[in-house]
C-alpha positions as CSV (number, residue, x, y, z in Angstrom):
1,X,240.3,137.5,46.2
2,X,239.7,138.3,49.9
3,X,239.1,135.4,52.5
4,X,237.7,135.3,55.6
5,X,237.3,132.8,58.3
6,X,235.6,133.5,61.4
7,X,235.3,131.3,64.6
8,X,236.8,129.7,67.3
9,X,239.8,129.5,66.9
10,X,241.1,125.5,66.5
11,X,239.1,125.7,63.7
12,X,239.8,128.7,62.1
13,X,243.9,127.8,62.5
14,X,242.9,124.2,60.9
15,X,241.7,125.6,57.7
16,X,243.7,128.8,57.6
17,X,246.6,126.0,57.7
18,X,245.0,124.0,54.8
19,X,244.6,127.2,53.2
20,X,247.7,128.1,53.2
21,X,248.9,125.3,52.4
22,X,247.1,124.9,49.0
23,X,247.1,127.9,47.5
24,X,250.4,130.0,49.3
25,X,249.5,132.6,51.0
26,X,249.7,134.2,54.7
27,X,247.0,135.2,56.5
28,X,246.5,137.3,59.2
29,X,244.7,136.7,62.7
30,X,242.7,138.9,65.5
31,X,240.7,138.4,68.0
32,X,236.9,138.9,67.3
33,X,235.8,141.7,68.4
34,X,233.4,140.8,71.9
35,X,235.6,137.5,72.5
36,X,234.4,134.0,71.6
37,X,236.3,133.6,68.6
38,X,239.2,134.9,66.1
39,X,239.1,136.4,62.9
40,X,241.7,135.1,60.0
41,X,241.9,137.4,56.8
42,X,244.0,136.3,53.6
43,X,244.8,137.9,49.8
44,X,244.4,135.1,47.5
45,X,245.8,135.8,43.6
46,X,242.7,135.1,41.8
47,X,244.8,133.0,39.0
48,X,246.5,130.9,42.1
49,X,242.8,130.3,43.2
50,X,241.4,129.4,39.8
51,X,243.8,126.7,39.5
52,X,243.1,125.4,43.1
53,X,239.9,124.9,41.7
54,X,240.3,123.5,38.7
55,X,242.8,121.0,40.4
56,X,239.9,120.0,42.7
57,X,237.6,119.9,39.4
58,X,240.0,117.5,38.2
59,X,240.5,115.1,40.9
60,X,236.8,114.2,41.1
């Protein structure tokens, strides 16, 4: 799975941070291209995300 976050950049580092985090992985971050923001790509296993999900799915 690819993710991408877009925006300024407190943001964007808040939930990268949560992302990685929960599910592992190391993203990577540039500046958008025009200013105003950053960009904040990721590889996600799709298992390691599935059970993310189905953790969430259980705790509601």
């Amino acid at each position: 799975m690819k993710v991408r976050l877009m925006g300024s950049p407190d943001v964007v580092r808040e939930w990268a941070q949560r992302l990685e985090e929960q599910l592992g992985v190391t993203g990577r971050e540039y500046p958008m291209r025009g200013g105003g923001g950053i960009r904040w790509y990721a590889d996600v296993d799709d298992r390691v995300a599935e059970k993310a999900a189905k953790e969430e799915a259980d705790d509601e």
